[in-house]
C-alpha positions in Angstrom: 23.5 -12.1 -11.8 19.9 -13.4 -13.5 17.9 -11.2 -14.2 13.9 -11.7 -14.4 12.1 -12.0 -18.3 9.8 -9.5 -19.7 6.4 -12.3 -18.6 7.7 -12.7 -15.2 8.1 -9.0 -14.3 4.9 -8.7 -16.4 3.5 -10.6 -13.4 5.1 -9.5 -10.2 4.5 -6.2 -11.6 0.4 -7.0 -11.8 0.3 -8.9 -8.8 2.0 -5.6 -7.0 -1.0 -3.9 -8.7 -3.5 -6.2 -7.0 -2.5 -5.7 -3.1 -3.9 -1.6 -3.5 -7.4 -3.3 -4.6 -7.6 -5.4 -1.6 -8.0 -2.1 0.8 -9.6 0.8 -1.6 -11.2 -0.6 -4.6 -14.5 -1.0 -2.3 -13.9 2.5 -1.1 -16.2 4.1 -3.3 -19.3 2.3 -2.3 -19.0 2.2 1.6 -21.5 4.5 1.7 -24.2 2.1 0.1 -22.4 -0.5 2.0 -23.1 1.4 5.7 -27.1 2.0 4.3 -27.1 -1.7 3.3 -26.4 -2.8 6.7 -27.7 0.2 8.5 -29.8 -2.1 11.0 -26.4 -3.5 12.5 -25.0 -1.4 15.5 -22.1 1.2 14.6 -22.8 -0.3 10.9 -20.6 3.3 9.1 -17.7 2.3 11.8 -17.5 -1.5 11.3 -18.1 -0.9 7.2 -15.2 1.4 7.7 -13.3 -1.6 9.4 -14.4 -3.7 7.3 -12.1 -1.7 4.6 -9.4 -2.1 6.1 -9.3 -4.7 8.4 -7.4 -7.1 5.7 -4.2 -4.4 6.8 -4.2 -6.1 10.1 -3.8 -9.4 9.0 -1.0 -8.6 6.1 0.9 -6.3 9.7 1.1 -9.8 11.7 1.9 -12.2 8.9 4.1 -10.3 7.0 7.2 -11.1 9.3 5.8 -14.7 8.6 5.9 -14.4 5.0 9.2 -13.0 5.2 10.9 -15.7 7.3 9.0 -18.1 5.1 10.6 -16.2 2.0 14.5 -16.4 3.6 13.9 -20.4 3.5 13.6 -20.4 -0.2 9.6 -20.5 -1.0 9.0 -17.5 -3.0 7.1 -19.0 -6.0 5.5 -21.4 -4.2 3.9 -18.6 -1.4 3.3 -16.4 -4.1 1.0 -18.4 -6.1 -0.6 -19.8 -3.3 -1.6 -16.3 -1.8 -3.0 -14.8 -5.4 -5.3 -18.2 -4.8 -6.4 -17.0 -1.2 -6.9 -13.1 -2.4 -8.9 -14.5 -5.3 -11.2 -16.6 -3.5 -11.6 -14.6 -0.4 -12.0 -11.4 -1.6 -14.7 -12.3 -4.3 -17.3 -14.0 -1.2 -18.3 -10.0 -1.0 -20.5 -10.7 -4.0 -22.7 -13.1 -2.3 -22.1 -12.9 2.0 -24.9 -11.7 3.5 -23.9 -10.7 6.9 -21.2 -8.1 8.0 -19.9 -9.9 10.4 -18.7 -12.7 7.8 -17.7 -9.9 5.5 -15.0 -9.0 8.2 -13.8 -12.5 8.5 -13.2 -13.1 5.0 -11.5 -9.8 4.5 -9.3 -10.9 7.0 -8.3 -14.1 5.1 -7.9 -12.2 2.6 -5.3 -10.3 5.0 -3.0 -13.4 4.4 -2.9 -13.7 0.5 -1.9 -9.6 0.8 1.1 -10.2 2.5 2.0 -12.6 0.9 1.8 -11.2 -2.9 3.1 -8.0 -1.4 6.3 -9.6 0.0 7.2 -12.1 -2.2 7.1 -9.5 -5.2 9.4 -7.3 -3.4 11.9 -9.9 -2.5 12.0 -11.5 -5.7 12.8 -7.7 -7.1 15.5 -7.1 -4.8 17.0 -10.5 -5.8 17.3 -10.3 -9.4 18.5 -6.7 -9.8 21.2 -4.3 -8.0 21.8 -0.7 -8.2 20.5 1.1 -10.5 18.2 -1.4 -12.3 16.7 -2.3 -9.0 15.9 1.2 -8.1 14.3 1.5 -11.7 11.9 -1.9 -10.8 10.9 -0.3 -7.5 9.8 2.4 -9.2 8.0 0.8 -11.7 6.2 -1.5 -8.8 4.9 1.8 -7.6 3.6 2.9 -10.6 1.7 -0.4 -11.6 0.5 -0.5 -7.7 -1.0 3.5 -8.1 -1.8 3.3 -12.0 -3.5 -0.4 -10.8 -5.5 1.6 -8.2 -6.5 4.1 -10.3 -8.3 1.2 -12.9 -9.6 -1.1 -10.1 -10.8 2.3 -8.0 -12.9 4.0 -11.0 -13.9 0.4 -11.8 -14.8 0.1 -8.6 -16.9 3.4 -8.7 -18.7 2.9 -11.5 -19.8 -0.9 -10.3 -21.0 0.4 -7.4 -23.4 2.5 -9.1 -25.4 -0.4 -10.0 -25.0 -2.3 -7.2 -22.5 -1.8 -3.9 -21.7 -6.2 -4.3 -20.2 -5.7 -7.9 -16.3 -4.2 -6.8 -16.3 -7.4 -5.2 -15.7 -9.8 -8.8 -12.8 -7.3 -9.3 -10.8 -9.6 -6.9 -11.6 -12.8 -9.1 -8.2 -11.3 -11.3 -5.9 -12.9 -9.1 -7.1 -16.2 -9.8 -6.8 -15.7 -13.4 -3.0 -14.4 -12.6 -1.9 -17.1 -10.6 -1.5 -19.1 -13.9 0.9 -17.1 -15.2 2.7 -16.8 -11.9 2.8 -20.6 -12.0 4.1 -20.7 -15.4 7.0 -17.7 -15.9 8.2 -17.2 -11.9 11.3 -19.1 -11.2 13.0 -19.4 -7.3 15.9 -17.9 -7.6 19.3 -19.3 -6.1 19.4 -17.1 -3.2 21.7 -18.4 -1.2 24.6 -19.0 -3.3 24.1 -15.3 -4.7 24.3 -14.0 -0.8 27.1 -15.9 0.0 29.0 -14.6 -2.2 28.0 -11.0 -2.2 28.7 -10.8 1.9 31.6 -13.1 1.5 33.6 -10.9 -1.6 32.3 -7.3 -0.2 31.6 -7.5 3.3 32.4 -10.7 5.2 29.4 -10.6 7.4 26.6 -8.2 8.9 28.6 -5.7 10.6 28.0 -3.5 7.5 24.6 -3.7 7.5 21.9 -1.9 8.8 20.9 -2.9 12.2 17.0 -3.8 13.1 17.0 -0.4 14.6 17.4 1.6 11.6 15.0 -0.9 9.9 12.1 -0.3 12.7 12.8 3.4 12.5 12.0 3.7 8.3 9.1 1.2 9.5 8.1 3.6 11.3 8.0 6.3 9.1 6.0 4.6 6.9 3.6 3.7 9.6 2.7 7.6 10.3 3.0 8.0 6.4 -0.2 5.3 5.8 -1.8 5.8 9.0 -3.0 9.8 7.6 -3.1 9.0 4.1 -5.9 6.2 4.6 -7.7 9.1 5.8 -9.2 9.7 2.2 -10.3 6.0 1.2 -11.7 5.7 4.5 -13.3 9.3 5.3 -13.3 11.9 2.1 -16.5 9.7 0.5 -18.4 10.6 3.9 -17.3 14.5 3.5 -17.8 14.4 0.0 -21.9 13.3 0.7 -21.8 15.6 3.3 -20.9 18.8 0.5 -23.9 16.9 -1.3 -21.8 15.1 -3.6 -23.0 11.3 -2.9 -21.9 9.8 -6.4 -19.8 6.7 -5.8 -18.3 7.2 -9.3 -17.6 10.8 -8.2 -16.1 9.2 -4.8 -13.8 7.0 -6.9 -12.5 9.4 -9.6 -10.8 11.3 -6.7 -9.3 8.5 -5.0 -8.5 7.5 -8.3 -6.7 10.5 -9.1 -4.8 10.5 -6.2 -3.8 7.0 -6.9 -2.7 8.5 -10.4 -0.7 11.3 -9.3 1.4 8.6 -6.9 2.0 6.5 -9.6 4.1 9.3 -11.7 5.7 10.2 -8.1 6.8 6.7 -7.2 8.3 6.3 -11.5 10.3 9.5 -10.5 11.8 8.2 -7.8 14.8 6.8 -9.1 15.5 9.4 -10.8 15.1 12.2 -7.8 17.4 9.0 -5.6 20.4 10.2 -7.9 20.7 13.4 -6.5 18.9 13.2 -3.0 19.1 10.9 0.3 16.4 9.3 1.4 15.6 11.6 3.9 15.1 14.6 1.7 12.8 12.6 -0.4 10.7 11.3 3.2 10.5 15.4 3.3 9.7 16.0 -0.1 7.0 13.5 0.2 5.5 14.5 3.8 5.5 18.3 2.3 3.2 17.3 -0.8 0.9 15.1 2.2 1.0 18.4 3.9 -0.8 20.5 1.5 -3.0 17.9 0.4 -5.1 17.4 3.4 -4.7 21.0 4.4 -6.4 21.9 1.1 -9.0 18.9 1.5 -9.8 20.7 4.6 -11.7 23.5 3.4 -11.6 22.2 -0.4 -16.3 22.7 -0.7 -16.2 21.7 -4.5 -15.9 18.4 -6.2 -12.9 20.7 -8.3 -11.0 21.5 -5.3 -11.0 18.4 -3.9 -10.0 16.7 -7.0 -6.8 19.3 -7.0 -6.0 18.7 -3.7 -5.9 14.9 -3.7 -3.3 15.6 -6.2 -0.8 16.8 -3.5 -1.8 13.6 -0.5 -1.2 11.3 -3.6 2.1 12.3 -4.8 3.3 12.2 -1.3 2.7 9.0 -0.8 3.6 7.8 -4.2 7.2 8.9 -3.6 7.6 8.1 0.1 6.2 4.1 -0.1 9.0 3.2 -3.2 11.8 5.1 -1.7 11.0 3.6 2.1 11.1 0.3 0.3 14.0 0.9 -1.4 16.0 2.6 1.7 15.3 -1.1 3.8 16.6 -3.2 0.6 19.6 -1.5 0.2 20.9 -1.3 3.3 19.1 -5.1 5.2 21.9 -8.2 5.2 20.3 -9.9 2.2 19.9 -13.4 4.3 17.3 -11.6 6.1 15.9 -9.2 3.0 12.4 -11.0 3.3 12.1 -10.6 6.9 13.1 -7.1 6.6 10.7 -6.3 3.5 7.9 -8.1 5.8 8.4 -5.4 8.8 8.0 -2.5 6.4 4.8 -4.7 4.8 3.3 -5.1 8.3 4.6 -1.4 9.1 2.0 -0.2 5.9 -0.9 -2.1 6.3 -0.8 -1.8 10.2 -0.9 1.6 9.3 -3.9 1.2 7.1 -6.1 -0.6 9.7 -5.5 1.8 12.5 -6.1 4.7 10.0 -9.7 4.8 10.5 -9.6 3.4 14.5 -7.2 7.1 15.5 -9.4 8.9 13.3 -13.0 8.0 14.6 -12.7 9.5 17.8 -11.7 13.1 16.2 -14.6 12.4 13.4 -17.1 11.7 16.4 -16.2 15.1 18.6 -15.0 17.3 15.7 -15.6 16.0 12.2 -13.8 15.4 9.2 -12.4 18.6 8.3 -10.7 18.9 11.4 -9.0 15.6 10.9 -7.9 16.6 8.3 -6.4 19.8 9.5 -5.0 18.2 12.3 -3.1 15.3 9.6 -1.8 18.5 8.1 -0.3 19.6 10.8 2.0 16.3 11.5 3.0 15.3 8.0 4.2 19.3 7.9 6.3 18.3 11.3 7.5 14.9 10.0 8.5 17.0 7.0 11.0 19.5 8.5 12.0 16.9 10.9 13.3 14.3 7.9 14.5 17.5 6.1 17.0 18.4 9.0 17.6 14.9 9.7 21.2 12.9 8.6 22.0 9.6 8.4 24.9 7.4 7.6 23.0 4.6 6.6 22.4 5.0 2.3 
């Protein structure tokens, strides 16, 4: 079996890294967005939107990708969706009007999905076992450690001006050259007709959509509270009196930092634990993250607490990933990667829409109390849960 060169998981590994930019690297300064724009009506909600409405997008297309993906177009969808991220999402450094903010984003929806589910398919085909679950791992690292440097970026930009973030996207025209160069299709086909032909004969041994929908959605729930901190802690944080963009960033950067060391460990915890346990695991460490941001009053506190919410869901997004590749038929491993895609970044989008209504009645504290509460549920429910599907 081929395996990929040292350039071309140099790139799928970077362009992982980009799809976190395209939802939180603007996170910092959506404050100075929302005054910027404070004339339009419900500007804080639709800024917040704004944020993540590029998740809706990448939840309806990403099936689309994938079924584009089984038909052999990896390379070829890959490059051309680092060309639509690149272009799209660097219009926020000259749009004038939110409403055309919110359609580009949205374009920018589709070259998300794209990169996202191409990389992860490619992955899955060049490596088994062990080696794959060691890529995975390293896919979540470059995706948090690459939100950690476009996030603090990010921060410090939008100290100057809240437009600047915005040329941070202009790197994924620059990488699409190298994508074009080093990424090769792989011979898909003749590799899955002979792995379900020599071990299994056919799909009875696989996992059926059921199972797949199910991890979907636990990873729906998973994304759905953690976007509660890109989206919401830089409004509690001014509310404390801390209304530093660069102060914003540095804790949704280091929350982005402490899932990057949780998603590298988790091939190593995989040895020794099912999937399930680590779902647990990583709903716990969610847990006590946002029940600590609760009541966290310092910049300190809350800095220790994002610790927890990011380890969480450093170690749940790889190992959710890696549960649907090892057990989808691999003639449908795109389509299959796309549902847990769209299961993410739906996720994402609706973050902020379940949340607003609790924000508007009872504030951000109690939303965050009240995410507490179900990740510690989810938690002993995955812990007690067994499965025959590895």
């Amino acid at each position: 079996m081929n395996t990929l060169s040292l350039k071309s998981k140099i790139v799928l590994l970077m362009a992982s890294s980009l799809t976190v930019m395209s939802v939180s690297a603007i996170s910092p300064a959506l404050p100075k967005i929302a005054e910027a724009f404070r004339t339009v009506e419900n500007a804080e909600f639709l800024v917040k939107l704004m944020l993540t409405v590029p998740s809706l997008i990448i939840a309806l297309f990403a099936p689309i990708a994938g079924f584009i993906i089984d038909k052999g177009h990896r390379k070829a969808l890959l490059i051309t969706c680092l060309i639509i991220y690149g272009l799209m999402g660097t219009t926020g450094l000259y749009l004038e009007h939110l409403q055309h903010f919110i359609i580009t984003r949205a374009i920018l929806g589709l070259g998300v999905a794209g990169i996202m589910t191409s990389a992860q398919t490619l992955i899955a085909d060049y490596y088994q076992g062990e080696e794959r679950n060691t890529m995975l791992g390293l896919q979540g690292t470059f995706i948090s450690f690459g939100g950690v440097l476009f996030v603090a970026l990010a921060g410090i930009l939008a100290v100057s001006s809240w437009r600047y973030p915005f040329a941070l996207y202009a790197l994924a025209l620059i990488l699409a050259i190298p994508a074009y160069l080093f990424i090769h299709e792989p011979s898909v086909q003749e590799y899955d007709q002979s792995v379900e032909s020599s071990l299994f004969g056919n799909d009875a041994q696989y996992a059926k959509p059921i199972h797949i929908a199910g991890i979907g959605i636990i990873v729906f729930i998973g994304m759905v509270c953690f976007y509660a901190i890109p989206t919401q802690l830089p409004f509690l944080l001014a509310m404390h009196g801390i209304d530093s963009p660069a102060k914003a960033g540095a804790v949704v950067s280091l929350a982005t930092l402490a899932g990057g060391f949780s998603s590298y460990s988790m091939p190593y915890l995989k040895r020794r634990y099912h999937f399930t346990e680590l779902g647990a695991c990583a709903f716990t460490f969610l847990s006590l993250g946002f029940l600590g941001l609760s009541f966290a009053q310092s910049f300190t506190l809350t800095m220790f607490f994002a610790l927890f919410s990011g380890a969480g869901i450093g170690l749940l997004m790889p190992s959710m990933r890696l549960w649907v590749i090892s057990i989808a038929a691999p003639r449908l491993r795109g389509r299959s990667v796309g549902v847990i895609t769209s299961s993410l970044y739906l996720g994402q989008f609706l973050s902020p829409i379940f949340a607003q209504p609790i924000v508007g009645t009872q504030g951000i504290t109690m939303l965050y109390v009240i995410i507490a509460g179900t990740t510690c549920g989810l938690a002993i429910t995955l812990f007690f849960q067994r499965t025959p599907i590895r």
